[in-house]
Every structure is written in C-alpha cells, then in structure tokens.
Backbone and ligand atoms as CSV (ligand in chain L), in Angstrom:
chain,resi,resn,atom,element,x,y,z
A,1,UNK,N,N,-0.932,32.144,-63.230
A,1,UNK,CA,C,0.240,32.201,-64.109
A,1,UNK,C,C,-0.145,31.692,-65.514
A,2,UNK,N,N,0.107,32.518,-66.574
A,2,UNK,CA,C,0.121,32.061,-67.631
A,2,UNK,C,C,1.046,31.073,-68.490
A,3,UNK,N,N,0.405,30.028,-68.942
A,3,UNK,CA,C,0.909,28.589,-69.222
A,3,UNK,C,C,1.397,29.135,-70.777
A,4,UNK,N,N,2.621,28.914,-70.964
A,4,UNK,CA,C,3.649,29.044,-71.794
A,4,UNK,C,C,2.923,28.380,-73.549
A,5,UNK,N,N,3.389,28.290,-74.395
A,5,UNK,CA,C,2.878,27.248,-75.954
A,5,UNK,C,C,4.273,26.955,-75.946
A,6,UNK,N,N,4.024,25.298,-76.857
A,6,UNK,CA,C,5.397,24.406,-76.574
A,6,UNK,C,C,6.329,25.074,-76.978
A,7,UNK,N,N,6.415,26.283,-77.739
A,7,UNK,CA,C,7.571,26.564,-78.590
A,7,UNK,C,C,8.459,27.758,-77.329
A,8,UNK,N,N,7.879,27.539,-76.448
A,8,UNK,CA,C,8.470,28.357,-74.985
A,8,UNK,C,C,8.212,27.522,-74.229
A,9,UNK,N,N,9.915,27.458,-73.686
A,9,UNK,CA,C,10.103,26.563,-72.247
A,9,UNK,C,C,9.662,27.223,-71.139
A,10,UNK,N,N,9.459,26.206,-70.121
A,10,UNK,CA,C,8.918,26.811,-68.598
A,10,UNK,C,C,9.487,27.772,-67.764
A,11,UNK,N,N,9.090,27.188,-66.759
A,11,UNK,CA,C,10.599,27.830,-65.602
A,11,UNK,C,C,11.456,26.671,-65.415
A,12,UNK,N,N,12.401,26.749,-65.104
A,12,UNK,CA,C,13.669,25.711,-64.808
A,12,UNK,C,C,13.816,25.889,-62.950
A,13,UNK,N,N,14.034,25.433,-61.898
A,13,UNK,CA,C,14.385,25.711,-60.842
A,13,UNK,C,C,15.303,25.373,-60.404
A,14,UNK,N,N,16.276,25.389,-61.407
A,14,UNK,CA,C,17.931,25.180,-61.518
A,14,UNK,C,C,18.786,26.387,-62.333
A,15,UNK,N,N,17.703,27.337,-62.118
A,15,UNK,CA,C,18.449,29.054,-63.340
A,15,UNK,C,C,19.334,29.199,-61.546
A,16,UNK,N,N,20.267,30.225,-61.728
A,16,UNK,CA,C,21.050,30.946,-61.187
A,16,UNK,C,C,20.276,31.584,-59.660
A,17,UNK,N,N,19.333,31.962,-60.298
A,17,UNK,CA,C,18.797,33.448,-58.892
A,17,UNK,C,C,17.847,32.068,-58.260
A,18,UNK,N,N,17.251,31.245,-58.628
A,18,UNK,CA,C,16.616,30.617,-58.041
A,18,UNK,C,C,17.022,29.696,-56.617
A,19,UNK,N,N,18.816,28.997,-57.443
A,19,UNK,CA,C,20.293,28.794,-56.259
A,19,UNK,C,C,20.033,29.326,-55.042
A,20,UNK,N,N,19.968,30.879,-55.872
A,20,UNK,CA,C,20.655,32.449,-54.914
A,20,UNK,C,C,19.443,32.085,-53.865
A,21,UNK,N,N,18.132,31.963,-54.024
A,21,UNK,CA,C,16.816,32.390,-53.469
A,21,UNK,C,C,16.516,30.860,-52.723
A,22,UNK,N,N,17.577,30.250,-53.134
A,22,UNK,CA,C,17.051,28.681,-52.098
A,22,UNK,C,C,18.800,28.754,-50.806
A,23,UNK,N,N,19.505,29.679,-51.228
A,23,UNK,CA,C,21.304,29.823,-50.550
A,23,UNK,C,C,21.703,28.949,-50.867
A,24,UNK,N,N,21.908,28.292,-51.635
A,24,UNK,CA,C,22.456,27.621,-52.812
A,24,UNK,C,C,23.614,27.939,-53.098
A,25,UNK,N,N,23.746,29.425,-53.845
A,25,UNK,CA,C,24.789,29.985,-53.800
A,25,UNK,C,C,25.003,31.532,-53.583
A,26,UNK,N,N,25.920,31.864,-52.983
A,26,UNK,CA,C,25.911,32.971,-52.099
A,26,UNK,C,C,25.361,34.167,-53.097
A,27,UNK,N,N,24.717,35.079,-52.351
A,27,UNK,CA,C,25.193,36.854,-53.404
A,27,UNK,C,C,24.834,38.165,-52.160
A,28,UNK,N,N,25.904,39.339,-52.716
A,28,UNK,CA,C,25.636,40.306,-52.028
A,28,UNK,C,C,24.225,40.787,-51.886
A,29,UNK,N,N,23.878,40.399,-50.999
A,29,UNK,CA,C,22.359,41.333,-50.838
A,29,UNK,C,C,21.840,42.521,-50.079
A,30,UNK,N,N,21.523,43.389,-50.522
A,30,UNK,CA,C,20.971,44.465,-50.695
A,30,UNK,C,C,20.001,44.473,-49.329
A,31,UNK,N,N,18.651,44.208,-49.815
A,31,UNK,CA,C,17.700,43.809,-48.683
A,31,UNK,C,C,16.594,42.687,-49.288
A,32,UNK,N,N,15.436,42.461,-48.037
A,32,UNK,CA,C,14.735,41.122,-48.692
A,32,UNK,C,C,14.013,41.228,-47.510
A,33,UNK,N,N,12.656,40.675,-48.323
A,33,UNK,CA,C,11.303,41.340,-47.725
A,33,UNK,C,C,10.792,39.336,-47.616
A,34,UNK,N,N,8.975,38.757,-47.513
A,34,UNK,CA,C,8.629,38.403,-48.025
A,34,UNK,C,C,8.421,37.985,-49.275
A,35,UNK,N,N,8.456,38.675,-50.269
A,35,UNK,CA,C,8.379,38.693,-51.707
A,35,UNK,C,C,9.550,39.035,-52.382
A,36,UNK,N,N,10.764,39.741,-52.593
A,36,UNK,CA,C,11.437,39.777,-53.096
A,36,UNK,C,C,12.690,39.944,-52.467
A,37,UNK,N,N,14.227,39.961,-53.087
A,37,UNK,CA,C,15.347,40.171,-52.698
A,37,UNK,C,C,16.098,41.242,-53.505
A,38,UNK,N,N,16.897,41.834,-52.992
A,38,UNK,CA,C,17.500,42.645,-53.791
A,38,UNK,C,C,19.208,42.578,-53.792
A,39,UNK,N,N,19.707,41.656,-54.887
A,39,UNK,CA,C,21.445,41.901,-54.621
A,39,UNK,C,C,22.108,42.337,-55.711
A,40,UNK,N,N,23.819,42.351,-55.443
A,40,UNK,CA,C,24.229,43.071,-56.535
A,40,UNK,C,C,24.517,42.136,-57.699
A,41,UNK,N,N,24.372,42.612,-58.957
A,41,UNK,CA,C,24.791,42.136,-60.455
A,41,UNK,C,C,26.060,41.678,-59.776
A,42,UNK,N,N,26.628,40.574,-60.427
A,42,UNK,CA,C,28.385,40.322,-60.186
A,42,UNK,C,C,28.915,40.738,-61.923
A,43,UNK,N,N,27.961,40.875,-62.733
A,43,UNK,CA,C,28.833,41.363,-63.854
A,43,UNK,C,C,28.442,42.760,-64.228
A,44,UNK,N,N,28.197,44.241,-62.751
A,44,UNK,CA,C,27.805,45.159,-63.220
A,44,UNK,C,C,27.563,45.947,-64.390
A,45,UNK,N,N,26.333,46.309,-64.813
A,45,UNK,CA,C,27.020,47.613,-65.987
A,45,UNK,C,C,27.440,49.324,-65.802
A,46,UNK,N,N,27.613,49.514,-64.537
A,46,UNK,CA,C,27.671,50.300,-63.684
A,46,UNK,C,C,28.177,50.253,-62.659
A,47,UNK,N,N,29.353,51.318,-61.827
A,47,UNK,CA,C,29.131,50.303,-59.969
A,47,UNK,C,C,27.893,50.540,-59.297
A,48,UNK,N,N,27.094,49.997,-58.851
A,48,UNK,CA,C,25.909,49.946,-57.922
A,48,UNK,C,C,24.481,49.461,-58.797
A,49,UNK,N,N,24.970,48.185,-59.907
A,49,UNK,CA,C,23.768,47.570,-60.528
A,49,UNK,C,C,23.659,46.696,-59.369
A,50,UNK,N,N,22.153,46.781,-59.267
A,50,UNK,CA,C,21.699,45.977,-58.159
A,50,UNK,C,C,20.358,45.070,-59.243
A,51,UNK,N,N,19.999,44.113,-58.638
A,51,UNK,CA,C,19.204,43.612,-59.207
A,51,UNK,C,C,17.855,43.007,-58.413
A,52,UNK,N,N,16.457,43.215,-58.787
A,52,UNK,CA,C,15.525,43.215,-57.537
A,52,UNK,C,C,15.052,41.671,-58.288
A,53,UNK,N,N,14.685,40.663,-57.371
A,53,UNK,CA,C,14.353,39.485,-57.861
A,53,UNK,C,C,13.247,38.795,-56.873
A,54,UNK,N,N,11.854,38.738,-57.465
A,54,UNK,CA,C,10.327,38.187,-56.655
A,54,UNK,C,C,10.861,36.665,-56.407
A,55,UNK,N,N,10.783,36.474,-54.811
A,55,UNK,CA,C,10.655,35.131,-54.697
A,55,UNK,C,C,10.190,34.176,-55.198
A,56,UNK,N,N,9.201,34.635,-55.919
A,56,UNK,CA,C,8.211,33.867,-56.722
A,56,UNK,C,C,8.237,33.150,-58.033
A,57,UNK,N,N,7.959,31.746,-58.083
A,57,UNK,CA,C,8.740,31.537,-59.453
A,57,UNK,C,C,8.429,32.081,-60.577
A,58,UNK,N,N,8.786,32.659,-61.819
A,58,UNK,CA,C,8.714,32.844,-62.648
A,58,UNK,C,C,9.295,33.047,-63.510
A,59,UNK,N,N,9.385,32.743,-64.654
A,59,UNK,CA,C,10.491,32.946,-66.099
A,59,UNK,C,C,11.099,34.240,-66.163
A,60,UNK,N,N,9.879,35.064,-66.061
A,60,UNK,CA,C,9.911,36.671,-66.976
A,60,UNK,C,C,8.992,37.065,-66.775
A,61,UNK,N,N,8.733,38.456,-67.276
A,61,UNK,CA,C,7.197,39.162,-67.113
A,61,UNK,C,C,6.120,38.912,-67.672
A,62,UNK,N,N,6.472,37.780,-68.563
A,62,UNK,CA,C,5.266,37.105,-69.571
A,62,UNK,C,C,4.524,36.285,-68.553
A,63,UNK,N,N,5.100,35.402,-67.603
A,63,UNK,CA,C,4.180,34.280,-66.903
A,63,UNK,C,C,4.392,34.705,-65.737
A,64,UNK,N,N,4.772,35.612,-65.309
A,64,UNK,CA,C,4.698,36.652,-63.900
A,64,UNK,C,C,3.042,36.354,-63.563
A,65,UNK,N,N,2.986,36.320,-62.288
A,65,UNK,CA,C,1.495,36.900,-61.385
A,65,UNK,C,C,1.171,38.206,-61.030
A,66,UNK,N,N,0.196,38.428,-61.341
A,66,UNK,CA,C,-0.209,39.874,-61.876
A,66,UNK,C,C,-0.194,40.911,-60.341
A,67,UNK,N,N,-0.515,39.768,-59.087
A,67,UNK,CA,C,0.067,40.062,-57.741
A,67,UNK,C,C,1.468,40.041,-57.677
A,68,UNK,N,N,2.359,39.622,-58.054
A,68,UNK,CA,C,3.472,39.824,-58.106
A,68,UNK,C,C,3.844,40.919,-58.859
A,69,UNK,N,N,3.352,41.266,-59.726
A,69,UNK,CA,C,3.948,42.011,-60.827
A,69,UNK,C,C,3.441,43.889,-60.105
A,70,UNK,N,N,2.229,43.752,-59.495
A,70,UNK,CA,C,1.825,44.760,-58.542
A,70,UNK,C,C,2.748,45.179,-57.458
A,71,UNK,N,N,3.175,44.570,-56.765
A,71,UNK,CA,C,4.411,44.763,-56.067
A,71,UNK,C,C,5.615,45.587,-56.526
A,72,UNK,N,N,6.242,44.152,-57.266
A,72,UNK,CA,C,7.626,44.658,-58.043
A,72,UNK,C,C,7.868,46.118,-58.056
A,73,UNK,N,N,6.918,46.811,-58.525
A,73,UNK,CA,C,7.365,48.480,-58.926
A,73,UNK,C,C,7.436,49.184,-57.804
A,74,UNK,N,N,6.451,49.175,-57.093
A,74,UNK,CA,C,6.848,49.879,-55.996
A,74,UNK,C,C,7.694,49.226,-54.796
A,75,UNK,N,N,8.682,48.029,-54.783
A,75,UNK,CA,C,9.687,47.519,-54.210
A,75,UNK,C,C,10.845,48.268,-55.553
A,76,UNK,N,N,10.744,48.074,-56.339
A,76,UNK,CA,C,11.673,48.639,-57.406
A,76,UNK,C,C,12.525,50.020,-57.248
A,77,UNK,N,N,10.782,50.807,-57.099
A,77,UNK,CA,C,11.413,52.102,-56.922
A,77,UNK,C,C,11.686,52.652,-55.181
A,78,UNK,N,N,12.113,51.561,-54.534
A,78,UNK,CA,C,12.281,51.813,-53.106
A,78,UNK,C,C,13.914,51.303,-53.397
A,79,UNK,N,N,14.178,50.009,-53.707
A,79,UNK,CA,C,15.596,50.117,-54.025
A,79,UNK,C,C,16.095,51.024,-55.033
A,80,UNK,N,N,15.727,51.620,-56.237
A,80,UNK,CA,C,16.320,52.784,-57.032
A,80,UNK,C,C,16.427,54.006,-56.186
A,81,UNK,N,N,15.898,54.208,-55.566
A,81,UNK,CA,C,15.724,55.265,-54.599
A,81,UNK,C,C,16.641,55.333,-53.786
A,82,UNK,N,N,17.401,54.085,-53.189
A,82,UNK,CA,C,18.474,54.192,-52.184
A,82,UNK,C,C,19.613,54.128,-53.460
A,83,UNK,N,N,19.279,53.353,-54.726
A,83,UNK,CA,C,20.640,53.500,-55.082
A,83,UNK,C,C,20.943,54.525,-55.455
A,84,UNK,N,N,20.200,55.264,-56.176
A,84,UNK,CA,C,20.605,56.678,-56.388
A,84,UNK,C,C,20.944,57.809,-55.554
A,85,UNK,N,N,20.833,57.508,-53.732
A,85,UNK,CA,C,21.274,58.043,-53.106
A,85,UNK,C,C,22.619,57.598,-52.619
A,86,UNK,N,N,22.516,56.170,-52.670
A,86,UNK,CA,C,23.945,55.956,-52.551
A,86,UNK,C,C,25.135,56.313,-53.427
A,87,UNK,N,N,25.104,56.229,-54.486
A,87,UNK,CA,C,25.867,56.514,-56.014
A,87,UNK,C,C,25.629,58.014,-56.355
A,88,UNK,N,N,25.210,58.677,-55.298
A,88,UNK,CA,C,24.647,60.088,-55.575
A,88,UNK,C,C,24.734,60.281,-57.370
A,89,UNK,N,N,23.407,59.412,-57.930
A,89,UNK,CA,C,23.771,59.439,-59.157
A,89,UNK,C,C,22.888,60.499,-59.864
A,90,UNK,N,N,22.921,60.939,-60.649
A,90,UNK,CA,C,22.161,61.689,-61.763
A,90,UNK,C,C,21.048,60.904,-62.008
A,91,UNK,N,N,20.806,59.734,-62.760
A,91,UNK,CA,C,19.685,59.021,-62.730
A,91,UNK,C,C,19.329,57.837,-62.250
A,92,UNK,N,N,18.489,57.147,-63.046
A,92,UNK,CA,C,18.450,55.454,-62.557
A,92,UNK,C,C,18.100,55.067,-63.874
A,93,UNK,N,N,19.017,54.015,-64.362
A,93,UNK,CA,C,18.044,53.316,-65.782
A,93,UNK,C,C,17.563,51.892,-65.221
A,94,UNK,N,N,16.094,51.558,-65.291
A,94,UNK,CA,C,15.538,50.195,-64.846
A,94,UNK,C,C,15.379,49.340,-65.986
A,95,UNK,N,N,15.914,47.977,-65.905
A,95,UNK,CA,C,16.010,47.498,-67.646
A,95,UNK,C,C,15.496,46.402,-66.879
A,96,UNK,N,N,14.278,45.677,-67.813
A,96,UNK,CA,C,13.929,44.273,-67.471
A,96,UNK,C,C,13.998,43.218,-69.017
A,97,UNK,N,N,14.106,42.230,-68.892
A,97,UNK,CA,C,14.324,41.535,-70.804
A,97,UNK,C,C,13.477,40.282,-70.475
A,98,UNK,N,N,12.778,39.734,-71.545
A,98,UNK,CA,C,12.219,38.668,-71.526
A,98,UNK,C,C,12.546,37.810,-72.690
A,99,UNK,N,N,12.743,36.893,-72.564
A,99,UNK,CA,C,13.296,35.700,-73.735
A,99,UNK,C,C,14.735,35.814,-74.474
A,100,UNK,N,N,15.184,34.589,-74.715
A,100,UNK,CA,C,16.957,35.421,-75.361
A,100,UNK,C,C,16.532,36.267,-76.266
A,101,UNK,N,N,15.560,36.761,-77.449
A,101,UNK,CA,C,15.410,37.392,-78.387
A,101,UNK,C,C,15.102,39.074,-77.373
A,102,UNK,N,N,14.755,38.691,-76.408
A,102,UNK,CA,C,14.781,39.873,-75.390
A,102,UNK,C,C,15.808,40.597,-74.897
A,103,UNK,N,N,16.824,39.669,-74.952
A,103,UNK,CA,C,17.855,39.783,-73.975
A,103,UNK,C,C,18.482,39.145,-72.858
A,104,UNK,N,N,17.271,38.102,-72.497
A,104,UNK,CA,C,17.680,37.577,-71.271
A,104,UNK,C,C,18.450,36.284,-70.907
A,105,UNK,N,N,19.303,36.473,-70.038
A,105,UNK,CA,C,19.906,35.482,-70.056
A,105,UNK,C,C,19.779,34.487,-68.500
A,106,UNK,N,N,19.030,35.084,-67.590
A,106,UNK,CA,C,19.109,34.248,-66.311
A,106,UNK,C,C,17.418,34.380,-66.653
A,107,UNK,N,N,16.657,32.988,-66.554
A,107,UNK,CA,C,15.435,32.559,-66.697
A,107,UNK,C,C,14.707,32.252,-65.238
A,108,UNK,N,N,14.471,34.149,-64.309
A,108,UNK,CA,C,13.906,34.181,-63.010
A,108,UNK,C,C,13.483,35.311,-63.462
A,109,UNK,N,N,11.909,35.692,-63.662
A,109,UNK,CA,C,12.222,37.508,-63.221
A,109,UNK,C,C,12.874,37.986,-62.669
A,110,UNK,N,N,13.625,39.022,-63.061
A,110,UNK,CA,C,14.002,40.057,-62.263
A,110,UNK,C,C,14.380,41.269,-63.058
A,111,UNK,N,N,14.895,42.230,-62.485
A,111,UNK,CA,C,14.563,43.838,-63.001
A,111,UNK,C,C,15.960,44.055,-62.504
A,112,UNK,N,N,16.207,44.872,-63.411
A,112,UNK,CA,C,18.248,45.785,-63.264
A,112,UNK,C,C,18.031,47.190,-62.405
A,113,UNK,N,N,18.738,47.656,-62.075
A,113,UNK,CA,C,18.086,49.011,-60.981
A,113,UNK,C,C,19.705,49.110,-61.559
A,114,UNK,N,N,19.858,50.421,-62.699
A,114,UNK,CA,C,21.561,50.755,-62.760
A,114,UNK,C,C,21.159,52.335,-62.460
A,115,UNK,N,N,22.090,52.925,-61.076
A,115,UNK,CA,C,22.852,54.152,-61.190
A,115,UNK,C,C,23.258,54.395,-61.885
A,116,UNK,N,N,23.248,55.897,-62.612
A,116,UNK,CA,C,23.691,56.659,-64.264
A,116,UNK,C,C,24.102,57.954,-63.879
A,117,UNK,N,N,25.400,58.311,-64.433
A,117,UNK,CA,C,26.013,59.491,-63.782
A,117,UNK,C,C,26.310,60.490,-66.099
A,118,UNK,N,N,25.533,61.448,-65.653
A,118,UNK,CA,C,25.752,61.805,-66.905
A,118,UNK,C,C,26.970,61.563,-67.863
A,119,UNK,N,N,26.547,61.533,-69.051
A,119,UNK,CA,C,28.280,61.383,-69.951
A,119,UNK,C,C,28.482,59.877,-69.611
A,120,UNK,N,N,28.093,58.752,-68.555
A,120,UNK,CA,C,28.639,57.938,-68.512
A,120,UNK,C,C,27.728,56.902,-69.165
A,121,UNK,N,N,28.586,56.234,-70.111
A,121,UNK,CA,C,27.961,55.230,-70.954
A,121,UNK,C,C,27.725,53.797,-70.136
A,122,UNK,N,N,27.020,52.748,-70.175
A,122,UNK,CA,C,26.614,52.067,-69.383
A,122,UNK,C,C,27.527,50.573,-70.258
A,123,UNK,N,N,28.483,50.009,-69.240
A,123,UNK,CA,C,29.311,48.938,-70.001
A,123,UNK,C,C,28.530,47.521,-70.505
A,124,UNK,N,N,29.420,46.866,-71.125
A,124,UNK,CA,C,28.529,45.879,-71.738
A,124,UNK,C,C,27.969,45.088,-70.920
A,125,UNK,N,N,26.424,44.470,-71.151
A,125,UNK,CA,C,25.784,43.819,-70.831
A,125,UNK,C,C,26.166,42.391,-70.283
A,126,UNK,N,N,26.412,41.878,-69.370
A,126,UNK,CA,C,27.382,40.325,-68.963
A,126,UNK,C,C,28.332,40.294,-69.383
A,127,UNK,N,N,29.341,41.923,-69.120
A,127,UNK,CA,C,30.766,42.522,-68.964
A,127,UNK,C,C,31.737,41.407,-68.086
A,128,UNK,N,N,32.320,41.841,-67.910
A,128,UNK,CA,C,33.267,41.432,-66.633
A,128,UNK,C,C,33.059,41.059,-65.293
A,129,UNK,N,N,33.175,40.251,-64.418
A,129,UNK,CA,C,32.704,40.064,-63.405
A,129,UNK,C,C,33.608,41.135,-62.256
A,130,UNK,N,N,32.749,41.785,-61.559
A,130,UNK,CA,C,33.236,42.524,-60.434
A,130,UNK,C,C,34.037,41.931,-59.425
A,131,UNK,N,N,35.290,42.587,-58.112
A,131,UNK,CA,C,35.403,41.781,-57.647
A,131,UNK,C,C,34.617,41.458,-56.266
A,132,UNK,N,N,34.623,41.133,-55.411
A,132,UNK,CA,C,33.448,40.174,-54.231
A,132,UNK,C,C,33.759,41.655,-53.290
A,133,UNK,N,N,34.611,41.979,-53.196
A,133,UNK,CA,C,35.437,43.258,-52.017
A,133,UNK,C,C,34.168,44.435,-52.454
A,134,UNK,N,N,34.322,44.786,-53.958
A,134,UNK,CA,C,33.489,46.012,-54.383
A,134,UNK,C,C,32.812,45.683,-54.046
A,135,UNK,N,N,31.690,44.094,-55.050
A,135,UNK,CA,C,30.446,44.403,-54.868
A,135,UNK,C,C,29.790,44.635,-52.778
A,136,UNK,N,N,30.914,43.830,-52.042
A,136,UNK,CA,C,30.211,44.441,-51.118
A,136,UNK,C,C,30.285,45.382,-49.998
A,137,UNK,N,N,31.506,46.138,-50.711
A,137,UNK,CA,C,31.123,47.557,-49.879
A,137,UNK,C,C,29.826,48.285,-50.823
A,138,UNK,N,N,29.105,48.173,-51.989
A,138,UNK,CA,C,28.410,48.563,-52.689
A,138,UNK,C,C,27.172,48.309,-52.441
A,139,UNK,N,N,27.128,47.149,-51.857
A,139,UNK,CA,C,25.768,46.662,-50.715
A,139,UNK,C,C,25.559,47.464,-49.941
A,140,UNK,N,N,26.723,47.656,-49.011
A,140,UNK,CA,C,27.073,48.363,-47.539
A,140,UNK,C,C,26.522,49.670,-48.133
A,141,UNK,N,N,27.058,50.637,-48.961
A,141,UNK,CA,C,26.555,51.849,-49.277
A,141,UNK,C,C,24.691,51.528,-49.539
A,142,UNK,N,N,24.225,50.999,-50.464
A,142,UNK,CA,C,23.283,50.583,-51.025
A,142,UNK,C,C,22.160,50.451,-49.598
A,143,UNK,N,N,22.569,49.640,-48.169
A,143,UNK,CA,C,22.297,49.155,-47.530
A,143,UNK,C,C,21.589,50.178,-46.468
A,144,UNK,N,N,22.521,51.224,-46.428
A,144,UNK,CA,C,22.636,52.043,-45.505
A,144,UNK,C,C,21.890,53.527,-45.932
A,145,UNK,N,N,21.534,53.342,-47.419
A,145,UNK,CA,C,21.375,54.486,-48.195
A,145,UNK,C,C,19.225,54.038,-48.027
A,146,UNK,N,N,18.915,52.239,-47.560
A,146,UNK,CA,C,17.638,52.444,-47.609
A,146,UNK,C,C,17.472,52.949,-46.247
A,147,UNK,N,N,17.922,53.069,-45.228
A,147,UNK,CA,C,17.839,53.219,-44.016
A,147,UNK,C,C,16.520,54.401,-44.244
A,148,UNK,N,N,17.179,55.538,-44.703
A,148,UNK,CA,C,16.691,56.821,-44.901
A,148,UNK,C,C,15.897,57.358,-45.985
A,149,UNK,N,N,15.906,56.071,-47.038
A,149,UNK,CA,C,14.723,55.681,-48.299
A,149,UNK,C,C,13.471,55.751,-47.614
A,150,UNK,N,N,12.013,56.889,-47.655
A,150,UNK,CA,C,11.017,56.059,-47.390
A,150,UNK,C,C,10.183,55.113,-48.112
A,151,UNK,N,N,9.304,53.955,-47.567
A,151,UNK,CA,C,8.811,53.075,-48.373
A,151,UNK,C,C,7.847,53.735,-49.276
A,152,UNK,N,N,7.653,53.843,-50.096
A,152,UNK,CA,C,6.318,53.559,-51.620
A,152,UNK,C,C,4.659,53.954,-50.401
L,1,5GP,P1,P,19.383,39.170,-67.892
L,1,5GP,O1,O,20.229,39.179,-69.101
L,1,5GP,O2,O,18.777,37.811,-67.699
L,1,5GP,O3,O,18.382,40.285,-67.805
L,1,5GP,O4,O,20.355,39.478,-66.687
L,1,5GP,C1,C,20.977,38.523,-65.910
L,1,5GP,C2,C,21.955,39.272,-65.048
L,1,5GP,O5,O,22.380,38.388,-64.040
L,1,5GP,C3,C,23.199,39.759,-65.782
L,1,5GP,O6,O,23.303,41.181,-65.660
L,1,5GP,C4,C,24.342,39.034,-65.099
L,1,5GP,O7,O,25.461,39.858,-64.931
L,1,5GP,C5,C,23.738,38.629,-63.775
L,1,5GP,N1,N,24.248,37.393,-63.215
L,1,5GP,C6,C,24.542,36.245,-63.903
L,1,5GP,N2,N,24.956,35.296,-63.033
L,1,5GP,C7,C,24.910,35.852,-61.797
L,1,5GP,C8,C,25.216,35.347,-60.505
L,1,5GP,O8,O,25.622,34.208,-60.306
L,1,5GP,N3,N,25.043,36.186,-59.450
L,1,5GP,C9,C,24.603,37.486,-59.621
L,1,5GP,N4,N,24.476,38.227,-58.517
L,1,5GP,N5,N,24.314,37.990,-60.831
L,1,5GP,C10,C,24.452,37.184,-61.908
C-alpha cells in the first residue's frame, strides 16, 4: 500500500462502509465473497445503484493494493452484469472518485455500479435517501438476477 504525504490523510476505520464491513451498521446487501461486498447506495442516483466495496482497507484507488485492485473489475463487472439484468437496463455507468476534490465523500474504496435507462438523467449525487422497503426489494431483484450472471 502506498503511504499517503502529510498533506493527505490516511484511512480512518470509523468511515461509514467500514461500520457496514465490521455489522456495525446494517445495509442491503447484494452479495459478498472473501474480498468484497456488494450493497445498495441508500442515497441512489438511480433505482438499482449498488455499490461494490473490497474488504480491504483502503481510502481510494490511490493507496488501494494492486491485488486488490486486480480483483475489483472483474467482481465489478459480475455485479453490473446482474444489475443490468435486473433493471433490464440499457446500460451501466461505473463511477469511482478519489479525494473530496474527486468527489468523494465516504473514505473506503468503493465503486458505484448505476443502471441507465436511455433519456434518463442520473439524480443528484448524495440525493435523497431511499426508503429501506425499495432498497430491499432492489437487492431481492439484484440478488436473484446473479443467480444466472456467469462469473468473469
Ligand atoms: P462517494 O461520494 O464517496 O463516491 O460515494 C459515497 C456513497 O455512499 C454515496 O453515493 C452515498 O449515497 C453512499 N452512502 C453514504 N452513507 C451511506 C450509508 O450509510 N449506507 C449506504 N449503503 N450508502 C451510503
């Protein structure tokens, strides 16, 4: 892992997904391997943003392990793959951000997996929070849609 310069903070093991990844605090999940988990955004930009997150600690893709980072994509495109069958969507947009000047606001890697249905514009970024009912019949679809996903 690459060691940060002072003017960039570490990892924290008190961010949000890290909670999620110790059950800390609850979230709809998707599926979960060894290495990573996959649950839903609670402030979708889409219905069926799911979000894939490496057990492994890390900030962002800057101090990511390059074994980790080998993985990720092809776990990535195994959950995009069910979501887009679930959401029978037109596409998939995969968004990852590093640093607030990036975008980011939860300090764990992880990667956005949003279903995209043409014409449809993608809502704001840490929008509205979904309610607990959607996000998890959206699992349930999501869930059932890797059944028949094959792996990478
Ligand atoms: P970032 O801006 O860091 O790339 O994205 C963080 C994402 O985490 C946002 O899309 C936000 O909606 C989502 N998020 C923030 N807090 C929680 C939470 O407690 N649970 C879940 N499942 N998602 C969260």
């Amino acid at each position: 892992m690459t060691e940060f310069s002072d003017d960039i903070p570490g990892y924290d093991d008190e961010n949000i997904f890290a909670k999620i990844l110790r059950g800390e605090i609850p979230c709809h999940k998707v599926y979960e391997n060894d290495d990573f988990i996959a649950f839903m955004d609670v402030m979708p930009q889409a219905a069926g943003h799911t979000l894939v997150v490496p057990k492994a600690p890390s900030r962002n893709l800057l101090d990511a392990d390059a074994e980790v980072l080998a993985k990720l994509m092809p776990f990535t495109q195994r959950i995009a793959r069910a979501v887009r069958t679930a959401f029978s969507a037109d596409g998939v947009t995969i968004m990852q951000f590093n640093e607030p000047a990036g975008g980011q606001t939860v300090f764990h890697l992880h990667v956005h997996v949003i279903p995209r249905h043409e014409g449809m514009p993608l809502k704001r970024h840490e929008g509205g929070m979904e309610k607990g009912e959607v996000l998890m019949a959206n699992a349930d679809k999501i869930r059932a849609a890797l059944k028949t996903t094959p792996k990478s």
